[in-house]
KOLBAZA-484996 format. One line per field, with one value per residue (C-alpha): residue number from 1; residue in one letter; z, x, y. Coordinates in Angstrom, 3 decimals, padded with zeros to 6 digits. Example, Ala and Ser with C-alpha at 12.3 -4.5 7.8 and 13.67 -1.06 7.14 Angstrom:
2
k <- c(1, 2)
r <- c(a, s)
z <- c(007.800, 007.140)
x <- c(012.300, 013.670)
y <- c(-004.500, -001.060)
***
This chain:
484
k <- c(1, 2, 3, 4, 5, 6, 7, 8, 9, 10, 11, 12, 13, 14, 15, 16, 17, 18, 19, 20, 21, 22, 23, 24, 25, 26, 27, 28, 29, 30, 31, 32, 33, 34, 35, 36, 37, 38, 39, 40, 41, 42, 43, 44, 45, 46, 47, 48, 49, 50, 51, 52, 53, 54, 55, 56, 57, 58, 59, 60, 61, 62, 63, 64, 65, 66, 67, 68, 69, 70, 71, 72, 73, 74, 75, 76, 77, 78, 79, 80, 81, 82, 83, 84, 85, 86, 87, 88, 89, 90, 91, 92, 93, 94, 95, 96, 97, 98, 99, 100, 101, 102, 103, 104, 105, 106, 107, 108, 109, 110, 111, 112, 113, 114, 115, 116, 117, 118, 119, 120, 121, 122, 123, 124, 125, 126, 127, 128, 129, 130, 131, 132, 133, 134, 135, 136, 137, 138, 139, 140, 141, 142, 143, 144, 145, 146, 147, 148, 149, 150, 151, 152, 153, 154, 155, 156, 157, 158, 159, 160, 161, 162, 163, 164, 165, 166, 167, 168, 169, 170, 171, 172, 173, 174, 175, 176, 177, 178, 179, 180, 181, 182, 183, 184, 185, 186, 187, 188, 189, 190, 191, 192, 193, 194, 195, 196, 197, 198, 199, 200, 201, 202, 203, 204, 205, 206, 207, 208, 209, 210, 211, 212, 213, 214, 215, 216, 217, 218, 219, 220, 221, 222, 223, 224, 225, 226, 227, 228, 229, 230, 231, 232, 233, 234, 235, 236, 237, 238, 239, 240, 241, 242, 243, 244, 245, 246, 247, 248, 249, 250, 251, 252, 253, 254, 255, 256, 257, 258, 259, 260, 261, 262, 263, 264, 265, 266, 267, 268, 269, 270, 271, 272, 273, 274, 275, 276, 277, 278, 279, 280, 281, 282, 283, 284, 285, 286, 287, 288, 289, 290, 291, 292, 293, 294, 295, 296, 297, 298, 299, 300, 301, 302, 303, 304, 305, 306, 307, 308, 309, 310, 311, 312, 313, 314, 315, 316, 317, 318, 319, 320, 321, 322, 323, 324, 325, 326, 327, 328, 329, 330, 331, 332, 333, 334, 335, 336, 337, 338, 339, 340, 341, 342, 343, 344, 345, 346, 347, 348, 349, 350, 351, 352, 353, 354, 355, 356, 357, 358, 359, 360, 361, 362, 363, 364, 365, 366, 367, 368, 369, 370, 371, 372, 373, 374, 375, 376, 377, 378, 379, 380, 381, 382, 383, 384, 385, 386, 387, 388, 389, 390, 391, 392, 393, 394, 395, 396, 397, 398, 399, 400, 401, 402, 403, 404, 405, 406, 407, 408, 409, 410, 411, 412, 413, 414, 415, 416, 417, 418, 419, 420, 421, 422, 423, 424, 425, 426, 427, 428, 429, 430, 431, 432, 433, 434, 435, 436, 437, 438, 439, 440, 441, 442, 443, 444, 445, 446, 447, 448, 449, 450, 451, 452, 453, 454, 455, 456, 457, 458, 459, 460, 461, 462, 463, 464, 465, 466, 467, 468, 469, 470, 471, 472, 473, 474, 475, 476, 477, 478, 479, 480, 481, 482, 483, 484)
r <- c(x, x, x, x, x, x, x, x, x, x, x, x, x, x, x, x, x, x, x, x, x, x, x, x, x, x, x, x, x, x, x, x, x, x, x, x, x, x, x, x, x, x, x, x, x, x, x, x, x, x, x, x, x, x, x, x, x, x, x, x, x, x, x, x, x, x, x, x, x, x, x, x, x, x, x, x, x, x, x, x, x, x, x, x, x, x, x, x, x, x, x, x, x, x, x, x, x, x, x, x, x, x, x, x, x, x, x, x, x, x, x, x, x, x, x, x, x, x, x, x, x, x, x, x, x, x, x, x, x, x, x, x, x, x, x, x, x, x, x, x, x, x, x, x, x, x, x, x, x, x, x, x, x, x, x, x, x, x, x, x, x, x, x, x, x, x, x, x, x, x, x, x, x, x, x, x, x, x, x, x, x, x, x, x, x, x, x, x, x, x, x, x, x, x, x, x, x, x, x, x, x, x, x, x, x, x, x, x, x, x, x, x, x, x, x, x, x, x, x, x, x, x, x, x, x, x, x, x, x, x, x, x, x, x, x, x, x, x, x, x, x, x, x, x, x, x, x, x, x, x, x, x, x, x, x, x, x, x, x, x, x, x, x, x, x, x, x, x, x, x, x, x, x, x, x, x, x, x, x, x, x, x, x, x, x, x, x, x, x, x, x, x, x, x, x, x, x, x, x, x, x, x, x, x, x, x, x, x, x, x, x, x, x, x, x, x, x, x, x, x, x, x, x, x, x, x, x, x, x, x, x, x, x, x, x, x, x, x, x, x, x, x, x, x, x, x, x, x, x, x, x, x, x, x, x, x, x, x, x, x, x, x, x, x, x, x, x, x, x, x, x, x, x, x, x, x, x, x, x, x, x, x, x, x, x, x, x, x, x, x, x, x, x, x, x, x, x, x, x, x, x, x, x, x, x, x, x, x, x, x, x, x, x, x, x, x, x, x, x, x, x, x, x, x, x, x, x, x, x, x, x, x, x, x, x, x, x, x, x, x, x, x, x, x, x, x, x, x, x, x, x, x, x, x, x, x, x, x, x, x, x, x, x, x, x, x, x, x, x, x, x, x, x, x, x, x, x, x, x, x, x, x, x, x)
z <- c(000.000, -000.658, 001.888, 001.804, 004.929, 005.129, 007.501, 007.959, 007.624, 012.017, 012.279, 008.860, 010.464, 013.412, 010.514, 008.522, 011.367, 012.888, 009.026, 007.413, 005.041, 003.739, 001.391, 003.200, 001.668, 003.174, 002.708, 002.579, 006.421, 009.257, 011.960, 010.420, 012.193, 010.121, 006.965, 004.671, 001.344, -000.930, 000.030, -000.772, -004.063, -005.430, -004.281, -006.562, -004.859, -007.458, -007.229, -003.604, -001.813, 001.293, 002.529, 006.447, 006.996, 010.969, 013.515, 014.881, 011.090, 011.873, 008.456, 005.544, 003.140, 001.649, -001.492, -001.795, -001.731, -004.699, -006.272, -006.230, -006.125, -003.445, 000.791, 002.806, 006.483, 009.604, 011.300, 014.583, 016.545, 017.188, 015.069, 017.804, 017.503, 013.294, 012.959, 015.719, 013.460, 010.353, 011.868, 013.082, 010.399, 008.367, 012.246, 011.925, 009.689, 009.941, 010.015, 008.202, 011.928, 014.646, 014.632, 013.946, 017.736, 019.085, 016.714, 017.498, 021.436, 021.384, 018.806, 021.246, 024.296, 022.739, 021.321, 024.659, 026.580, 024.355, 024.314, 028.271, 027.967, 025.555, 027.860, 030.950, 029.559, 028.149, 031.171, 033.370, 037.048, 040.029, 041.682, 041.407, 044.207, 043.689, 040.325, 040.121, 038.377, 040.682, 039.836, 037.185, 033.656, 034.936, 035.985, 038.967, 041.011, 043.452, 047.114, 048.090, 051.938, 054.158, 057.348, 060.118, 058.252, 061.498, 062.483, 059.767, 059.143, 056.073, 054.380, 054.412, 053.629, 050.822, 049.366, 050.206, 048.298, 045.502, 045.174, 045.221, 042.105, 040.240, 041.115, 039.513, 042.135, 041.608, 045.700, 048.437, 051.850, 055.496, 057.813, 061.071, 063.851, 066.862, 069.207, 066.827, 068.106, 066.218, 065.987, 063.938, 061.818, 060.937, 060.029, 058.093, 056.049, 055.186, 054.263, 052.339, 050.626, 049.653, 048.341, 045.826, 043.260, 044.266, 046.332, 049.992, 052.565, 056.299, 057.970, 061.047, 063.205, 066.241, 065.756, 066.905, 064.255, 061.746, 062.347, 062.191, 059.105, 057.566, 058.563, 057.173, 054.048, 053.486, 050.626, 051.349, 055.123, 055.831, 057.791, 059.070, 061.204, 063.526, 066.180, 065.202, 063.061, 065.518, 066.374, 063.199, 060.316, 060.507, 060.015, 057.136, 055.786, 056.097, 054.474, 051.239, 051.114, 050.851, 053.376, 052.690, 055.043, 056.778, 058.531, 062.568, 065.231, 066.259, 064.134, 062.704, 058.865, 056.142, 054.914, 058.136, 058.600, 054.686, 055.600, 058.710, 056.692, 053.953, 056.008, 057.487, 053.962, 053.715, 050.182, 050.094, 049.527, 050.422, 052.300, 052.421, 053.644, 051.390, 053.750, 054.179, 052.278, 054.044, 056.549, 054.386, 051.252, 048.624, 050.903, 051.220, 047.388, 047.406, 049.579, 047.232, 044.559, 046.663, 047.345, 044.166, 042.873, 045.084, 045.066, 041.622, 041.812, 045.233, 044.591, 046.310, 048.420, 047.902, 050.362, 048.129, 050.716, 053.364, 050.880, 049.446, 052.952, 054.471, 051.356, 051.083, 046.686, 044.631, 044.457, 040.414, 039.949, 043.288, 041.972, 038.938, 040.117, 042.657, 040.284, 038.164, 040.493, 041.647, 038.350, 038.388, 041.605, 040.944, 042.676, 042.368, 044.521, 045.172, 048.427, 048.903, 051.402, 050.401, 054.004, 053.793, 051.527, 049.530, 048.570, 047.207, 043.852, 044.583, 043.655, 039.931, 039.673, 040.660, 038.201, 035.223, 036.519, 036.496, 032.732, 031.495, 032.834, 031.703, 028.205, 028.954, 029.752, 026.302, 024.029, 026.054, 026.107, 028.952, 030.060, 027.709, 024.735, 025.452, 024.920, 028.632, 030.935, 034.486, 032.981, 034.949, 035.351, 033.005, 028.996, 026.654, 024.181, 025.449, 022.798, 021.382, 023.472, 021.626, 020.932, 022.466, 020.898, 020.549, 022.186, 024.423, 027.090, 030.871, 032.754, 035.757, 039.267, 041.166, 042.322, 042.148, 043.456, 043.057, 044.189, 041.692, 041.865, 041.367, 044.167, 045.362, 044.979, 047.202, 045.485, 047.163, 046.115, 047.111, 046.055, 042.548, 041.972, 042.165, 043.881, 043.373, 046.088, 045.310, 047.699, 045.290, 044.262, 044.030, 040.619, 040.424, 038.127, 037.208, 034.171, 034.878, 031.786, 031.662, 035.983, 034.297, 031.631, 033.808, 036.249, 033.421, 031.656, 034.871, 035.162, 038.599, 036.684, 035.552, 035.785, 033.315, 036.335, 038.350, 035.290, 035.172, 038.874, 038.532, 035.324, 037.285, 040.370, 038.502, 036.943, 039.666, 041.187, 038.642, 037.877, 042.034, 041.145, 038.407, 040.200, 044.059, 045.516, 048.249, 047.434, 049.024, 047.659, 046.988, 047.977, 045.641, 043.832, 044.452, 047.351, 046.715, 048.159, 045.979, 043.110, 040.425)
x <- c(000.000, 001.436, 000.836, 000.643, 000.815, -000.019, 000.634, 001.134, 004.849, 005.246, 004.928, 006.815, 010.116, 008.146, 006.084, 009.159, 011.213, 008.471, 007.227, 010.128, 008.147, 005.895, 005.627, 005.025, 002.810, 003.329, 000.249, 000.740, -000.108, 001.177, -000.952, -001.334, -005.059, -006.039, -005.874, -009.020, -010.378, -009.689, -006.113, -005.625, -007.491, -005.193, -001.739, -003.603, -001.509, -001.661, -000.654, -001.307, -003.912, -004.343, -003.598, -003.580, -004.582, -003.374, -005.981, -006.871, -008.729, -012.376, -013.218, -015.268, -013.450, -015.243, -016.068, -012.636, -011.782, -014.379, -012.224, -009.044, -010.337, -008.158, -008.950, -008.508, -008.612, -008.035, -004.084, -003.196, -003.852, -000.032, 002.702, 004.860, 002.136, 002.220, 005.142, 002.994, -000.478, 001.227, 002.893, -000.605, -002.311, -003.809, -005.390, -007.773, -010.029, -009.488, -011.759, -013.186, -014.441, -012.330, -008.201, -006.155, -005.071, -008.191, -009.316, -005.962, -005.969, -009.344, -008.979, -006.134, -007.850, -010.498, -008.432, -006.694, -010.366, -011.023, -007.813, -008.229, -011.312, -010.539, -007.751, -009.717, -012.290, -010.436, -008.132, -007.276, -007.273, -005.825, -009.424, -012.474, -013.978, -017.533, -016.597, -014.301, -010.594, -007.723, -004.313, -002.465, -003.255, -005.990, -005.742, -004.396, -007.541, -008.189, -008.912, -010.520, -010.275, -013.479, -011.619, -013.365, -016.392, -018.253, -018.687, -020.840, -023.960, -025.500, -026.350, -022.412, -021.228, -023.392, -022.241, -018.329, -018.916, -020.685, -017.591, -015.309, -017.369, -017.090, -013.272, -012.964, -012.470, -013.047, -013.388, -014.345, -012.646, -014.436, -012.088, -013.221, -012.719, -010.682, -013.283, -016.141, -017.792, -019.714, -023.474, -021.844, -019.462, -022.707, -024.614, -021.849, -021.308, -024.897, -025.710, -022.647, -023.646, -026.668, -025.379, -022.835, -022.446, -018.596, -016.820, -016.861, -013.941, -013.239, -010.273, -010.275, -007.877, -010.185, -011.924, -015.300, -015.485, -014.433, -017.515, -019.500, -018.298, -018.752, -022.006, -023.348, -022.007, -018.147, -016.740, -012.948, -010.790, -008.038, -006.135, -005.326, -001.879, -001.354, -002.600, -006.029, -005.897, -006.926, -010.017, -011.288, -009.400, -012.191, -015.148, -013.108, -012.889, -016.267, -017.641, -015.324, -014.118, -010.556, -008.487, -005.342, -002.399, -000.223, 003.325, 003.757, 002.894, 006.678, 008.608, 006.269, 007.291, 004.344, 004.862, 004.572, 000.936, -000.044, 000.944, -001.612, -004.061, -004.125, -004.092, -007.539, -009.074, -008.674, -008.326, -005.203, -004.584, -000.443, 000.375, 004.753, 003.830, 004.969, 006.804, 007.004, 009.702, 012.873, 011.858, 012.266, 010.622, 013.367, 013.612, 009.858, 009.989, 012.356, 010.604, 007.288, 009.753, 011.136, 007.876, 006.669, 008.983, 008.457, 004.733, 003.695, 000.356, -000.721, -002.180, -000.536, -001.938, 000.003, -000.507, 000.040, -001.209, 001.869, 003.770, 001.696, 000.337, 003.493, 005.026, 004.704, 004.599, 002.296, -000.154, -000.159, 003.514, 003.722, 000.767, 002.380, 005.365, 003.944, 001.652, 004.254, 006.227, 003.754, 003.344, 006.633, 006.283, 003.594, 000.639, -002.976, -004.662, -003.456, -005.103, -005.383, -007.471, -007.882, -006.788, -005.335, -005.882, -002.704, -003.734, -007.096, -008.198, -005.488, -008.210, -008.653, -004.710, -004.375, -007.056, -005.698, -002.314, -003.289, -004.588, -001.586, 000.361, -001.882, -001.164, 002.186, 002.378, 000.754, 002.629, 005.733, 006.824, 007.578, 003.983, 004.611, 002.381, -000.678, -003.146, -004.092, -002.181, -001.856, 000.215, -001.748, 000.606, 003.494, 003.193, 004.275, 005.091, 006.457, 005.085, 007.612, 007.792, 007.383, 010.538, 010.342, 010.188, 012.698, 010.576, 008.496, 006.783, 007.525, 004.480, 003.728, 003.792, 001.815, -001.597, -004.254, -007.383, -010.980, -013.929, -017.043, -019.958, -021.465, -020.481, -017.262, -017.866, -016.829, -015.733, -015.530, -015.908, -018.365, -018.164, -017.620, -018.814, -017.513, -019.873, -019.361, -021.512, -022.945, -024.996, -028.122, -027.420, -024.991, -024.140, -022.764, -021.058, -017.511, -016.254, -014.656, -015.920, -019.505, -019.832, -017.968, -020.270, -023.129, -022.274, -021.449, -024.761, -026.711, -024.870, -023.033, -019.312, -018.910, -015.339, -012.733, -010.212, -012.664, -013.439, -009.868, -009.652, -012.465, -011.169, -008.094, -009.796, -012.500, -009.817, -007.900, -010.896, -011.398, -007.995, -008.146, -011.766, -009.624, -006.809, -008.788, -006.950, -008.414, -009.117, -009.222, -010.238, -006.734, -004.607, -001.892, -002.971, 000.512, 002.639, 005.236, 008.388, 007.408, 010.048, 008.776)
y <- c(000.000, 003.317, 005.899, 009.793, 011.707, 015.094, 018.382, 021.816, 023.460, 023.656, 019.597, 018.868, 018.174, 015.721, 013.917, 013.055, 011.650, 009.197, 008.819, 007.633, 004.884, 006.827, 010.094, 013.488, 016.112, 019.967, 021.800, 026.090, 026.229, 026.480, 024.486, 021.054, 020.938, 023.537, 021.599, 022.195, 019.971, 022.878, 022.780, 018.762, 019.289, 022.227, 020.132, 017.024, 013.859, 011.394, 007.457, 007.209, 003.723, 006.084, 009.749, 009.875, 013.445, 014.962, 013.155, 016.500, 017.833, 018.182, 019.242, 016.684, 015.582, 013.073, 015.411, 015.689, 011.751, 011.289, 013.892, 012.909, 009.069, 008.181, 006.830, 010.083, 008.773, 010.711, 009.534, 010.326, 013.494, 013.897, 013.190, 010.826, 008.301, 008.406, 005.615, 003.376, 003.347, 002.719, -000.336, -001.994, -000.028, -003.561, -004.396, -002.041, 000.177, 003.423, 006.240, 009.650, 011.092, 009.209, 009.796, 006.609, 006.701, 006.089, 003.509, 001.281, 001.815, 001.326, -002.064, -003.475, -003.169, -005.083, -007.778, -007.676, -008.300, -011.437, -012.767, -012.653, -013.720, -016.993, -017.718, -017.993, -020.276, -022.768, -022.642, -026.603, -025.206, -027.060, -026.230, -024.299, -022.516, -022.173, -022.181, -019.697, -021.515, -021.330, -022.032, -023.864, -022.087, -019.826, -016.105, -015.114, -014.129, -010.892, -011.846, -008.634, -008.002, -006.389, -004.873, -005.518, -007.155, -008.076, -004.111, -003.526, -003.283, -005.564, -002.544, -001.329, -004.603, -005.174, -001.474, -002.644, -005.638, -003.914, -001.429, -004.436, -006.213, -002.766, -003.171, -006.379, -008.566, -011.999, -013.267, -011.318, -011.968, -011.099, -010.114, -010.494, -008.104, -009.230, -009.614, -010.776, -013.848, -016.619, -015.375, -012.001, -013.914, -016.324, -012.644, -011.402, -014.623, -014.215, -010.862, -011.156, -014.706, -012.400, -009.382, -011.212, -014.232, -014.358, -016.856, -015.439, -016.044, -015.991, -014.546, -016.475, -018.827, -019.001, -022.787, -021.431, -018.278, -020.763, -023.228, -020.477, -019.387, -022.842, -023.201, -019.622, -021.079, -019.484, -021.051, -020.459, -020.523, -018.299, -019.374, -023.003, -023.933, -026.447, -024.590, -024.604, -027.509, -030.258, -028.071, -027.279, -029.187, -031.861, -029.473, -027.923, -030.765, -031.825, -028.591, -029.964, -026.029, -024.982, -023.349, -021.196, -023.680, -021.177, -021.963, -021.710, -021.665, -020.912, -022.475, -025.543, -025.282, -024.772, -028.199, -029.858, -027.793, -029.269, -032.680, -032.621, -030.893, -033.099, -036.532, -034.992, -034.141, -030.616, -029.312, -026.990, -023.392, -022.651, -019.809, -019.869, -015.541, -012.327, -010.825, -006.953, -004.862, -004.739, -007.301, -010.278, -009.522, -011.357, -014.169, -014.770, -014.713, -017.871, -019.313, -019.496, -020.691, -023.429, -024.645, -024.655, -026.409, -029.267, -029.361, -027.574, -028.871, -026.512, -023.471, -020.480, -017.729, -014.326, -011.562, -008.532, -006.298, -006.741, -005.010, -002.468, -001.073, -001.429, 000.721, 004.679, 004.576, 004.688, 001.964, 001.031, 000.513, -001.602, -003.462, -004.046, -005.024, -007.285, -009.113, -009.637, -011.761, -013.418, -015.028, -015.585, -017.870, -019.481, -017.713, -018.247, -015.801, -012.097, -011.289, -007.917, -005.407, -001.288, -000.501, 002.779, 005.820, 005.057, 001.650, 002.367, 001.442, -001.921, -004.398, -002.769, -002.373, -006.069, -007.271, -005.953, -006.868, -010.317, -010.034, -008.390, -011.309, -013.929, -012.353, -011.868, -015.380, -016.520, -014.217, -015.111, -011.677, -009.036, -007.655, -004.590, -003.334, -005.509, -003.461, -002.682, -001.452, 000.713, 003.410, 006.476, 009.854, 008.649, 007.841, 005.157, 007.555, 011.199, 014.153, 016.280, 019.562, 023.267, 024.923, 028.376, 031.605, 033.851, 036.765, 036.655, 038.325, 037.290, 036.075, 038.613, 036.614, 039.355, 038.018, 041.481, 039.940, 041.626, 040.374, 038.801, 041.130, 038.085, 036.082, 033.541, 030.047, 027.292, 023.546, 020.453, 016.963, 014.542, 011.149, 010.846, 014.123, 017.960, 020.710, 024.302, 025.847, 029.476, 031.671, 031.274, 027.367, 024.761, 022.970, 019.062, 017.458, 015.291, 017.577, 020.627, 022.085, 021.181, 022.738, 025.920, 026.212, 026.106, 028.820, 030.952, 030.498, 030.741, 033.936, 032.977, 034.302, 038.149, 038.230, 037.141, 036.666, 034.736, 032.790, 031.620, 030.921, 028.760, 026.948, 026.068, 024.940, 022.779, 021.310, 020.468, 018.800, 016.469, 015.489, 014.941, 012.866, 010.742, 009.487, 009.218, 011.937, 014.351, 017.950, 021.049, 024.645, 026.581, 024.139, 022.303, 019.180, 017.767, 018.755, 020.844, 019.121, 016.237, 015.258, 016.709)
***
């Protein structure tokens, strides 16, 4: 296929060096977006299959393609992505309204889904817990952890469980508070059993919390040892559930605990413990890989949360990073809770961590260009910055504020939504734009300045709103002393 691309005289240099296969047309303009019809029909390209006008053109030039009897299909919005479409550009068919960009993210992220999706079905598993696959060639599944499960009411469990479904989690875990006792582990276990079509867990070692777990109808233990084996491997047993074998008391070895929990019946879950980061953390990892070695047919329980709550970093990365080994080891189950404002959103991150290494896996590649991925504040591709001009004027740092005859606002978020609060009415909304636009038109905004300072703060709230951040009213987004 022979392929024109064509731009304005500012991006020629840019089109040319991520372009180098294909001819490059230079229109008489300057701003490539700015591109009309009437311009492509006086420059008459002749011989060409396709001409990939910039991504970012909004006018029709379909007239024009009957003209000159040649595809004219929108490329990219910016020029760094140009050499990526044109290598996957037989994947997909590309488009008179939607840039080239769009159409192959949003093509790969949908061949990504099914691939995932193919995978998982035809997946052997070592079990299935209420017939969900675990271990061997399935997924690694999300173990999402309730804090404190028996201080809530059914209605706030229900809505915790709901949130964790949204989340993708594919288990939900109850942990139970230290001084729960049997009748409100039986009432958790049930409203929960009610409020979802997952697997539930326990997190119990007391015997008597455990039985009445079982009997509510929990479909996975955490955690058995030999301490509280003798009391309650039987009734585990009984209940045909697994239960996640842990190591100790003391120093009674992991093995030792699987041995007695086997010659009673129990179905195994192995727990060899991720240990926190600088207390152990590399040696817990050989430790899963020793095991698995010797018993490759166990699935294995991996505690992502001891590292990421015990780790001041970003969640994603550490999510990542985390999954990633785990596949390397062997896991089954990433178990993790949303403890602490840091780690939320750890049960998405972990889901489509465990797809990209499923993929990853079956590709036998690094878990890189998938198609999905949990790239948030950084890019694949950095955009080429704007020279600067030779003159130009110095932006003033002085701050002259006047009042809005109009009224001050006050913004806050609430949920998943931002609230600008006026003394005659408050608008809601999650795009900066469309709450702007609304105050303006309702006449709340008479001031350009105070139109500005609202743009900015707007903004700020929903770029807080996107990424699950706090925000407050003329405050920085990001601290300061952060490295920028």
């Amino acid at each position: 296929m022979k392929v024109l691309a064509v731009t304005g005289r500012l991006a020629e240099d840019l089109v040319r060096s991520f372009a180098k296969e294909v001819d490059v047309l230079v229109l008489d303009v300057d701003v490539a977006s700015f591109i009309t019809p009437q311009m492509l029909l006086e420059a008459a390209p002749k011989g060409y299959d396709l001409i990939l006008i910039p991504g970012a053109v909004t006018a029709d030039f379909g007239e024009a393609e009957k003209a000159l009897k040649t595809k004219i299909r929108l490329g990219p919005k910016h020029a760094a992505d140009l050499g990526l479409v044109l290598r996957h550009m037989g994947e997909v068919e590309l488009s008179r309204t939607t840039p080239a960009c769009v159409l192959l993210d949003d093509r790969m992220r949908r061949d990504a889904l099914a691939q995932i999706e193919r995978l998982e079905a035809d997946a052997a598993p070592a079990m299935q817990v209420k017939g969900t696959k675990i271990g061997k060639e399935s997924r690694m599944k999300v173990l999402a952890e309730i804090v404190d499960s028996t201080r809530m009411s059914a209605a706030m469990l229900a809505m915790r469980i709901h949130y964790y479904e949204e989340q993708g989690a594919d288990m939900i875990d109850l942990g139970l508070s230290l001084d729960a006792n049997p009748a409100q582990v039986s009432e958790a276990v049930r409203a929960a059993k009610e409020a979802t079509a997952l697997p539930v867990s326990i997190d119990a070692v007391r015997p008597d919390l455990i039985s009445a777990g079982l009997e509510a109808g929990a479909d996975l233990v955490l955690s058995l040892n030999a301490e509280n084996l003798p009391l309650a491997g039987k009734a585990v047993a009984l209940a045909g559930v697994p239960a996640v074998i842990i190591p100790g008391p003391g120093s009674i070895g992991l093995e030792e605990n699987i041995n007695k929990a086997t010659q009673m019946g129990v179905i195994v879950i192995a727990d060899p413990v991720l240990a926190p980061p600088q207390q152990g953390l590399a040696t817990s990892l050989g430790r899963y890989l020793s095991f698995k070695e010797r018993y490759p047919d166990i699935p294995l329980f991996f505690g992502i949360g001891n590292v990421t709550e015990l780790l001041d970093a970003d969640s994603q990365g550490a999510n990542a990073l985390l999954a990633a080994l785990g596949a390397e080891v062997g896991a089954s189950i990433l178990f993790t809770p949303e403890y602490s404002a840091k780690a939320k959103g750890s049960v998405r991150e972990l889901r489509v961590a465990s797809e990209m290494m499923l993929l990853a896996r079956q590709r036998m590649t690094p878990p890189k260009d998938l198609g999905i991925d949990l790239l948030v504040l950084k890019e694949k591709r950095r955009r080429p910055e704007e020279a600067m001009p030779k003159l130009f004027i110095e932006a003033r740092t002085e701050n002259r504020y006047e009042a809005d005859p109009a009224g001050s606002f006050r913004i806050r978020i609430s949920g998943d939504h931002i609230i600008a609060r006026h003394r005659s009415a408050s608008v809601a909304g999650k795009s900066a734009r469309e709450i702007l636009n609304t105050l303006i038109e309702m006449g709340l905004v008479t001031r350009l300045d105070h139109a500005g300072y609202l743009g900015r703060e707007l903004e700020k709230a929903e770029i807080a709103l996107e990424l699950g951040r706090s925000y407050t009213q003329d405050e920085l987004l990001w601290p300061s002393r952060k490295v920028k």
